[in-house]
N, C-alpha and C positions, 0 to 999 in steps of 0.2 A: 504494500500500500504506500511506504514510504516513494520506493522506488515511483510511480506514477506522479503523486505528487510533487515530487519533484523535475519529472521530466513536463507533467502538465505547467508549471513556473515558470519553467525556464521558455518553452512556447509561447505561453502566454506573454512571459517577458519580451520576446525577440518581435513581436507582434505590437509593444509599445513601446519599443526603441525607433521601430520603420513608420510609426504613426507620428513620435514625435519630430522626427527625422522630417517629414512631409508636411506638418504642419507648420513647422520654425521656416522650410524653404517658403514656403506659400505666406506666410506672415511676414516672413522677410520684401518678397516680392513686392506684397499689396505696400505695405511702408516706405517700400523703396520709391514704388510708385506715386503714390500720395505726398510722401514728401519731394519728387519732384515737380509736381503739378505745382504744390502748395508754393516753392520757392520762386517759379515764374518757368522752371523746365519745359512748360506746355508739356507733362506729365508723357514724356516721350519715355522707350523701351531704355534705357541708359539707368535712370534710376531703376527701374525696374528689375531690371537684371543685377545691378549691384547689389539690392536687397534680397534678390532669390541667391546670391552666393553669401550675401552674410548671411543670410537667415539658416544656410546649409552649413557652414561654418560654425554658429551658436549653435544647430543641430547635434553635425557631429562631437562638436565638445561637451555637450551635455550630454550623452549618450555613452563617449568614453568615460565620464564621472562617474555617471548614474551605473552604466552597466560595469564598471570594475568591482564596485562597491556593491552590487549584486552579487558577482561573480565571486568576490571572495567572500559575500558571508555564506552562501550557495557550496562554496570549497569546506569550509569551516565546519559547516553543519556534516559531511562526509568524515574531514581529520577525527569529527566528536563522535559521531557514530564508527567509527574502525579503533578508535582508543578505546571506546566502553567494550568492544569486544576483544580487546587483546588484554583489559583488564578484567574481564570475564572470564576469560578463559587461564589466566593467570593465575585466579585465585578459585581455580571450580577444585572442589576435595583437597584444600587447605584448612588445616585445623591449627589451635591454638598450641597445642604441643602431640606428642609425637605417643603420647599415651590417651588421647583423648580423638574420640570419634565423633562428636560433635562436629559439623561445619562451623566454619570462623562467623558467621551471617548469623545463624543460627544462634551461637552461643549469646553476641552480640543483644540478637532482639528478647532475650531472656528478662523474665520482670528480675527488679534487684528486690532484695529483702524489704519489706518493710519495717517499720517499728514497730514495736509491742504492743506501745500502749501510744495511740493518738485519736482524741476526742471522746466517741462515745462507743467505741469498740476498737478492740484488741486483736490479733493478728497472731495465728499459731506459728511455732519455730517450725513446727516438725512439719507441716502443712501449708501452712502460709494460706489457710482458712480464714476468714474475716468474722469473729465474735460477736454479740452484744457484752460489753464492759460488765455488766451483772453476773453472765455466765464464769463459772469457776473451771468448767475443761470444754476443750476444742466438740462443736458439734461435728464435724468433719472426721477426726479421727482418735478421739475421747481422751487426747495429750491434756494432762493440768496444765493448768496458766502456772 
């Protein structure tokens, strides 16, 4: 799934780089145009054209911005995904020592002990069972408090 959306992106992306690419020449153009009517040019093909190559020009440079700056967070998202699986696989049947069968992940998401005694119930050693504070042995596994 990742794979598609990713290549779906990058389509999608090369499809508004050529749009932006077309609009900047054609905006350049009309400007180009406009501004030499406006100056007294009698709005001949000369500005015109001027403005259809600047306008290609702030095209392509925004395009090389825009699309680098895709392109390597697009690169990134790959380096991230091949690191989590070279550290996947690095630590798959690693355990904390060499007597213990436990996964390292595993041991990890273990609850840690609680307290004995905090508020209005008590917490068994041998069980780590959760009391009402009145009670004198573990309902869980009938250890005295």
């Amino acid at each position: 799934m990742l794979e598609f959306v990713k290549r779906a992106f990058r389509g999608f992306f090369e499809v508004i780089l050529w749009v932006n690419l077309v609009i900047c020449a054609i905006g350049g153009a009309v400007i180009g145009y406009l501004a030499s009517s406006w100056t007294g040019g009698g709005g001949g093909g000369g500005g015109g054209f001027l403005g259809f190559v600047l306008g290609i020009g702030v095209g392509l440079l925004s395009n090389i911005i825009g699309g680098g700056l895709i392109a390597t967070f697009i690169e990134m998202a790959d380096d991230i995904a091949q690191l989590r699986n070279k550290i996947g696989n690095a630590t798959a049947g690693f355990s904390a020592s060499r007597y213990d069968t436990t996964p390292l992940g595993q041991q990890f998401s273990q609850q840690a002990p609680r307290a004995s005694n905090a508020g209005e119930t008590w917490f068994c050693k041998k069980c780590n069972e959760e009391n009402p504070l009145t009670a004198s042995h573990c309902k869980g596994c009938g250890e005295y408090r």
